[in-house]
VMD Tcl script that builds the backbone (N, CA, C; Angstrom):
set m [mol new atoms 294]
animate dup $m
set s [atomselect $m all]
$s set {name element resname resid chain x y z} {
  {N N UNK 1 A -132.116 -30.415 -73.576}
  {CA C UNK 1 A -132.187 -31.801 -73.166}
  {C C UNK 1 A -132.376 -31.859 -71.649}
  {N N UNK 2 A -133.045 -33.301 -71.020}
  {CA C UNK 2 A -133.215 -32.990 -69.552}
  {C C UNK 2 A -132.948 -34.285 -69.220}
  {N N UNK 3 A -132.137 -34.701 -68.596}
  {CA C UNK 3 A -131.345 -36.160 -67.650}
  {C C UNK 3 A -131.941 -36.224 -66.698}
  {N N UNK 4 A -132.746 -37.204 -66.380}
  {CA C UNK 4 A -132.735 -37.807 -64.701}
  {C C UNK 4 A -131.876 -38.869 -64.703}
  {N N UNK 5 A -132.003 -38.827 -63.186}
  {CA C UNK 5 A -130.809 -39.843 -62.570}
  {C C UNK 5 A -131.987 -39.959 -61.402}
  {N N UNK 6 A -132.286 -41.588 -61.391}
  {CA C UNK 6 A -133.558 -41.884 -60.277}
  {C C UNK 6 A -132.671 -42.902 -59.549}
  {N N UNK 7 A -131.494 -42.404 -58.074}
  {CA C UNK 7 A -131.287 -44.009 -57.329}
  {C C UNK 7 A -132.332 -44.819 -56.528}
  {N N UNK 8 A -132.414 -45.556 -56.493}
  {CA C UNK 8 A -133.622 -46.365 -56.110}
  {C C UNK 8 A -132.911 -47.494 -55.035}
  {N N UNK 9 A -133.572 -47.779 -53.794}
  {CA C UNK 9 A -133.442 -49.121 -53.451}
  {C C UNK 9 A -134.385 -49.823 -53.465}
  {N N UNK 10 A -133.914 -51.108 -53.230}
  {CA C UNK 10 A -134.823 -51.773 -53.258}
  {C C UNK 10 A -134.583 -53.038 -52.089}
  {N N UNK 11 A -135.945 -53.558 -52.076}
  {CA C UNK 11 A -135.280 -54.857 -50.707}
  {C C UNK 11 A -134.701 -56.026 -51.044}
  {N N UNK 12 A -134.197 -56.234 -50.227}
  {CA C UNK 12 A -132.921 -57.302 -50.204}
  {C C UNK 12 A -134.342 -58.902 -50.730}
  {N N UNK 13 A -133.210 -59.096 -52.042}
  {CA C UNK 13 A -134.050 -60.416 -52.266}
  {C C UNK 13 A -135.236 -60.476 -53.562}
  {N N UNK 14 A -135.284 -59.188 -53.851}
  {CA C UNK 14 A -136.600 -58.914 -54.901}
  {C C UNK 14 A -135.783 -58.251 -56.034}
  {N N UNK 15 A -134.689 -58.631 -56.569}
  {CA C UNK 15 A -133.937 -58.039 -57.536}
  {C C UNK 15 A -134.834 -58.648 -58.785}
  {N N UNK 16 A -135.104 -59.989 -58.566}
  {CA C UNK 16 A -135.851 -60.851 -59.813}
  {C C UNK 16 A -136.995 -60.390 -60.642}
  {N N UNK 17 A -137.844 -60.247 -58.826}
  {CA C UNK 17 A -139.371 -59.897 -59.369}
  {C C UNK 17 A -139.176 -58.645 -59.986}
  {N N UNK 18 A -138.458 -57.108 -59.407}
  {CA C UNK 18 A -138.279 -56.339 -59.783}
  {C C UNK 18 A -137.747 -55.691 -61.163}
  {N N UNK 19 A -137.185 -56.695 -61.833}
  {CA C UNK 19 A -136.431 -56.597 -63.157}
  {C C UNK 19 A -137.349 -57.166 -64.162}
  {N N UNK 20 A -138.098 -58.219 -63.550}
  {CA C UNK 20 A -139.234 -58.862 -64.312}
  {C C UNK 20 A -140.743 -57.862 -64.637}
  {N N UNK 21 A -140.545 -57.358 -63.568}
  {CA C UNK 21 A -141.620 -55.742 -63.953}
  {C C UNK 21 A -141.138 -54.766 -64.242}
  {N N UNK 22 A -140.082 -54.356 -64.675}
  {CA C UNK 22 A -139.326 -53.285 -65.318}
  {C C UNK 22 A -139.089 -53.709 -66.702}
  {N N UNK 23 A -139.163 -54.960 -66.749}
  {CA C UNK 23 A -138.509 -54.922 -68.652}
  {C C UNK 23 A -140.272 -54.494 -69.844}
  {N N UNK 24 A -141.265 -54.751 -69.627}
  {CA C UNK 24 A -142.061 -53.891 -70.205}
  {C C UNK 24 A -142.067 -52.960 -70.587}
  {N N UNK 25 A -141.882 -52.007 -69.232}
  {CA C UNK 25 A -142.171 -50.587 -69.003}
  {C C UNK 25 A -140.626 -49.897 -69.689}
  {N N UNK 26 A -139.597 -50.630 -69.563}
  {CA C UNK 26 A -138.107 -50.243 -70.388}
  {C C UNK 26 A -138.822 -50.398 -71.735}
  {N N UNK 27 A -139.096 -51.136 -72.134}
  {CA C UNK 27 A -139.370 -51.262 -73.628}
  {C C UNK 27 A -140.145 -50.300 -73.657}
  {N N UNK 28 A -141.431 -49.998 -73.308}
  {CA C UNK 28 A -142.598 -48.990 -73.632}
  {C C UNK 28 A -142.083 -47.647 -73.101}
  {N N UNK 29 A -140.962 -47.555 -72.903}
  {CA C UNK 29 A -140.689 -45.966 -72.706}
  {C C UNK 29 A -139.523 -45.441 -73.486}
  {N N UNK 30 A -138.951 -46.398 -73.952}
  {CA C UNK 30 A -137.878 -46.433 -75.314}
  {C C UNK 30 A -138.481 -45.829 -76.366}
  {N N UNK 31 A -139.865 -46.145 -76.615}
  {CA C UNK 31 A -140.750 -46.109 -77.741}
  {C C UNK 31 A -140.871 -44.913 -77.744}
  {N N UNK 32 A -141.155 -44.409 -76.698}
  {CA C UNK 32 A -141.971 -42.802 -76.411}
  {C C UNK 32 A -141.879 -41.719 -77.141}
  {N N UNK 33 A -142.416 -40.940 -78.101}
  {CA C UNK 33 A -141.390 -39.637 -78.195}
  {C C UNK 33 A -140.691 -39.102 -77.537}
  {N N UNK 34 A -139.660 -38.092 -78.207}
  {CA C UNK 34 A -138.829 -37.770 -76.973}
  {C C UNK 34 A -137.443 -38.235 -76.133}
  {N N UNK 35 A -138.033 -39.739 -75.986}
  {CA C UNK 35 A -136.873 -40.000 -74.790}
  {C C UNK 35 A -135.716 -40.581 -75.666}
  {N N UNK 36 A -134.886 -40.096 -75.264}
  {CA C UNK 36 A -133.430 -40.345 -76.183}
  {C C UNK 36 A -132.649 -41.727 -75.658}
  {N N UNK 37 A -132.948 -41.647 -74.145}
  {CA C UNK 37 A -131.994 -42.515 -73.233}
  {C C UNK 37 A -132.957 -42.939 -72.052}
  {N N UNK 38 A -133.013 -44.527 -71.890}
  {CA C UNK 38 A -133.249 -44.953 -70.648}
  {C C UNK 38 A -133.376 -46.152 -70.535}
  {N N UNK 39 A -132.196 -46.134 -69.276}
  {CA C UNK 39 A -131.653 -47.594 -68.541}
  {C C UNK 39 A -131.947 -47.161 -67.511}
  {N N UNK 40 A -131.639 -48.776 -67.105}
  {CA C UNK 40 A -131.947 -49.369 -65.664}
  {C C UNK 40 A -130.235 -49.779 -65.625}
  {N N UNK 41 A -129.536 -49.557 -64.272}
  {CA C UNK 41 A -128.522 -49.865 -63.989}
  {C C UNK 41 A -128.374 -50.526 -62.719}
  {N N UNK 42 A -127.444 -51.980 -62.158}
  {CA C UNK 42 A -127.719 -52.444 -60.941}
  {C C UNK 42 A -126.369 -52.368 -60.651}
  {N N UNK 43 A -126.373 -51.425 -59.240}
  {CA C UNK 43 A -125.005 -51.417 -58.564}
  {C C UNK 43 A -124.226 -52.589 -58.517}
  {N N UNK 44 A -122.776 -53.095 -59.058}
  {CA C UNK 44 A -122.421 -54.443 -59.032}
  {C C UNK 44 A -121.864 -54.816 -57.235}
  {N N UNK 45 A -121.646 -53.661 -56.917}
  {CA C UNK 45 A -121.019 -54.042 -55.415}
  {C C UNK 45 A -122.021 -53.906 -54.384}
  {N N UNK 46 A -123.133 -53.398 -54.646}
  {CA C UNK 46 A -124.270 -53.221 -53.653}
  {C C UNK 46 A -126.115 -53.908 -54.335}
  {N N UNK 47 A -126.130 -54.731 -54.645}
  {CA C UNK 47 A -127.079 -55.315 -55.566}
  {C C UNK 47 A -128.718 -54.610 -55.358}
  {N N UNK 48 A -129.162 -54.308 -54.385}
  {CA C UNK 48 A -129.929 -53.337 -53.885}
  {C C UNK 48 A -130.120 -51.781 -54.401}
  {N N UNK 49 A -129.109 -51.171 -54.965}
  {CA C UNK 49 A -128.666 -50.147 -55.152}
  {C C UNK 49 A -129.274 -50.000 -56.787}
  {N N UNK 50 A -130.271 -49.709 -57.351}
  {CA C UNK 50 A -130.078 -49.263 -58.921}
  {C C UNK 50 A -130.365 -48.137 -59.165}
  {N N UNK 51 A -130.179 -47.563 -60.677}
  {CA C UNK 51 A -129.949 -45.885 -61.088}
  {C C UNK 51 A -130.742 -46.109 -62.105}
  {N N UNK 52 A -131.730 -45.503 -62.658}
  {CA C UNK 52 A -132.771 -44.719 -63.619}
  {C C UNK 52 A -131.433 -44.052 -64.614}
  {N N UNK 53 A -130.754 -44.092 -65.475}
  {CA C UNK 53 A -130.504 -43.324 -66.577}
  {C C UNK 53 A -131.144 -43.043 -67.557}
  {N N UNK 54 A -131.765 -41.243 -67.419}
  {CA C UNK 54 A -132.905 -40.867 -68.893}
  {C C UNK 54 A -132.221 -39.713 -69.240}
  {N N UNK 55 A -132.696 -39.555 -70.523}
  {CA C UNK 55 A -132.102 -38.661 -71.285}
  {C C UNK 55 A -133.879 -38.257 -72.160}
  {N N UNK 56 A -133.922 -36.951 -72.251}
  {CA C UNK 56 A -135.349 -36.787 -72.803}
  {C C UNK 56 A -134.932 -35.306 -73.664}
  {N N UNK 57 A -135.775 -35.442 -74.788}
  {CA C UNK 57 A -135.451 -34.297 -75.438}
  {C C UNK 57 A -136.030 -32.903 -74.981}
  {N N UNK 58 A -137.153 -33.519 -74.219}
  {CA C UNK 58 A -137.617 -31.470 -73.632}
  {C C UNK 58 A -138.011 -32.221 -71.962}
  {N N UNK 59 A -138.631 -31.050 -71.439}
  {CA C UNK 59 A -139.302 -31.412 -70.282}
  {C C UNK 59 A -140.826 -31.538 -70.542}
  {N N UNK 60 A -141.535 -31.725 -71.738}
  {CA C UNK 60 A -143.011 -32.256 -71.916}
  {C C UNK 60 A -142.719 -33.354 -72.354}
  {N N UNK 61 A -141.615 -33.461 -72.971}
  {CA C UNK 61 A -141.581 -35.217 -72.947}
  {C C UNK 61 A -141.577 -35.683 -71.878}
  {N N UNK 62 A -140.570 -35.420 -70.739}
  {CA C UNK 62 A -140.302 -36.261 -69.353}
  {C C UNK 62 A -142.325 -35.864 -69.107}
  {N N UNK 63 A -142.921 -34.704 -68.779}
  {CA C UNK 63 A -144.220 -35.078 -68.448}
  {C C UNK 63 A -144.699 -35.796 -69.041}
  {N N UNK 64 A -144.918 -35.709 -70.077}
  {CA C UNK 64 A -146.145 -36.769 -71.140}
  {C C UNK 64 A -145.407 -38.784 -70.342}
  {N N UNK 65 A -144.060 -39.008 -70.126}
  {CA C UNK 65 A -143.979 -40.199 -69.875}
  {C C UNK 65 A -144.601 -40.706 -68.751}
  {N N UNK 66 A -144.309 -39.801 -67.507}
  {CA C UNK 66 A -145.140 -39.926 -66.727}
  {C C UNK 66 A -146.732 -40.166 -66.204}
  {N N UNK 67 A -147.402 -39.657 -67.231}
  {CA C UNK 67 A -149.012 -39.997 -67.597}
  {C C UNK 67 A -149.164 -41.032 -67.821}
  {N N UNK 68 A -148.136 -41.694 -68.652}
  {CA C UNK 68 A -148.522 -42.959 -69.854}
  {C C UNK 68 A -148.679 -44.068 -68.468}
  {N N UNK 69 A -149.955 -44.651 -69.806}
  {CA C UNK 69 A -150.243 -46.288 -68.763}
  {C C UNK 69 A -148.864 -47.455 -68.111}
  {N N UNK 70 A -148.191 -47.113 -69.235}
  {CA C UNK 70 A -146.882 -48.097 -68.697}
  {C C UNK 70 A -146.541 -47.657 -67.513}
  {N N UNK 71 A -146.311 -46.045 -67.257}
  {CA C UNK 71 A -145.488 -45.867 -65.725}
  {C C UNK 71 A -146.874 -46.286 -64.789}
  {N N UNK 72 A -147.922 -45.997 -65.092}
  {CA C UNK 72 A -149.198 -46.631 -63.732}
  {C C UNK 72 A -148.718 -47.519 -63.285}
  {N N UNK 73 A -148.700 -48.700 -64.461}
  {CA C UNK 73 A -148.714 -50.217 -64.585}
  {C C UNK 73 A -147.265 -50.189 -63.372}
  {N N UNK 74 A -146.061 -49.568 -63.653}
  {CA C UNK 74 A -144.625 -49.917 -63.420}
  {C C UNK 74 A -144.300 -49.495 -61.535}
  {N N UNK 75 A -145.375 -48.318 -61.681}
  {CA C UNK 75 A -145.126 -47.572 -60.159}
  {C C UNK 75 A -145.812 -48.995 -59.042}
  {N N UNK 76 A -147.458 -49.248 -59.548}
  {CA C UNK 76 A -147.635 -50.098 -58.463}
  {C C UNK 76 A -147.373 -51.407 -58.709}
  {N N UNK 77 A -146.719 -52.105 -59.615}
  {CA C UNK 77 A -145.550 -53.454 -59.589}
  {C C UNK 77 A -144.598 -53.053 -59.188}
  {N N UNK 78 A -144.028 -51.816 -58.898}
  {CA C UNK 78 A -142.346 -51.703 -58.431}
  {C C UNK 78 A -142.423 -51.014 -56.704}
  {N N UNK 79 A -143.712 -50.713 -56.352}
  {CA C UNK 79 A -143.867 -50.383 -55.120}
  {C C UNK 79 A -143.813 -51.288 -54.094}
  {N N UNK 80 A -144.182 -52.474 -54.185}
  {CA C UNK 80 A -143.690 -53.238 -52.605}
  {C C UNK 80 A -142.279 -53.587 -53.018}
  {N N UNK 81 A -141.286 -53.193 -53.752}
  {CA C UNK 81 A -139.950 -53.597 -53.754}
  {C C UNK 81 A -138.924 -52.294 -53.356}
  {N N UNK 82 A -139.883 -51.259 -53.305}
  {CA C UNK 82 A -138.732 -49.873 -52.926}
  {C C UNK 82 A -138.669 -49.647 -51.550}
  {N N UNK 83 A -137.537 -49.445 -51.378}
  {CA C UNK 83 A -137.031 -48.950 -49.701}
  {C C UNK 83 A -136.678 -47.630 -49.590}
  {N N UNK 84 A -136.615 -47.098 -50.830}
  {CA C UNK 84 A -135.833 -45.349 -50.586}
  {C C UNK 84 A -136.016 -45.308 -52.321}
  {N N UNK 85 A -135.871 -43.423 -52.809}
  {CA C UNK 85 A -135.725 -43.277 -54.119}
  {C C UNK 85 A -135.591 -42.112 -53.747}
  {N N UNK 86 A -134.609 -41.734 -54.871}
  {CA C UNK 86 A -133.931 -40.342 -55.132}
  {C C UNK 86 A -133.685 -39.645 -56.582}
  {N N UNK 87 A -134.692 -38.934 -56.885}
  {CA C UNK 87 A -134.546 -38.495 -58.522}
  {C C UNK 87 A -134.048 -36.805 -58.724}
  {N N UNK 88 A -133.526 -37.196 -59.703}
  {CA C UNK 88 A -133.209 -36.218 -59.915}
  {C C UNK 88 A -133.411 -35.276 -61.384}
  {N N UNK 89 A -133.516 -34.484 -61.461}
  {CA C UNK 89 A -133.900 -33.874 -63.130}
  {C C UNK 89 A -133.051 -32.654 -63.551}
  {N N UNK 90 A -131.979 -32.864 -64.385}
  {CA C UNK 90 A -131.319 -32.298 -64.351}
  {C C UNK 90 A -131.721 -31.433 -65.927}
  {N N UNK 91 A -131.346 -30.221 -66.025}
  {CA C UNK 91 A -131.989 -28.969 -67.518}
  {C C UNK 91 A -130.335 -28.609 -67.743}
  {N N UNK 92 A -129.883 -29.480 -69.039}
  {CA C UNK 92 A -128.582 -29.306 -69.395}
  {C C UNK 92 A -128.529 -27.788 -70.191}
  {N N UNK 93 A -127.916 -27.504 -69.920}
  {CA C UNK 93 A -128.225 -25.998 -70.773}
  {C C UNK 93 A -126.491 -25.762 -71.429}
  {N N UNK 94 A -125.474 -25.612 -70.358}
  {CA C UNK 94 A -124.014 -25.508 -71.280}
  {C C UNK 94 A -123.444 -26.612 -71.229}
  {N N UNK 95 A -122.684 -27.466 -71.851}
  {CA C UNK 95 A -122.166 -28.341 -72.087}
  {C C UNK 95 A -120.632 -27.947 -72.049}
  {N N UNK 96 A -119.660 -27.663 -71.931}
  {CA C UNK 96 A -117.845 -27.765 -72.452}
  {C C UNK 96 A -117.306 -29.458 -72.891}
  {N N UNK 97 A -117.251 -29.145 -74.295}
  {CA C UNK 97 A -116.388 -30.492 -74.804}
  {C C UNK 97 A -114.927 -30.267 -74.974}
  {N N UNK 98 A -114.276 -31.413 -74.351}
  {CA C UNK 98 A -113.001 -31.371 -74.132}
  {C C UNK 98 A -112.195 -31.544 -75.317}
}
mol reanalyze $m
mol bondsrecalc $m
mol representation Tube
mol addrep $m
């Protein structure tokens, strides 16, 4: 399995437009093969502040999502609203359950 964690800012004031071009691309990547998990999360104490939670069953899934027309469509509607982004891709390999 492979988790990203994408923090993202964004500018002060465009939380609206920004959520309004993300709910598509949430839906059309739900669909995807592969992806097990993915939200959008908005910091409640810093409103600027949101987190990418994905969960994907291999790492050709996370590529193949990336190709797809939805992320084109999502990168340049969500580009005049980013101020910073930080991803991360994490390759779970051992797990310990408590």
């Amino acid at each position: 399995m492979i988790c990203v964690i994408a923090d993202l800012r964004i500018k002060a004031g465009s939380q609206d437009e920004f959520f309004a071009a993300a709910r598509a691309m949430l839906a059309a990547t739900r669909a995807e093969p592969g992806c097990i998990r993915y939200d959008l999360e908005q910091n409640i104490e810093d409103p600027e502040h949101l987190t990418f939670v994905e969960e994907w069953e291999t790492r050709d899934a996370l590529a193949a999502h990336f190709k797809t027309p939805h992320m084109a469509e999502w990168r340049t509607a969500s580009e005049p609203h980013l101020v910073d982004r930080n991803v991360k891709i994490l390759h779970v390999g051992d797990v310990e359950v408590l």
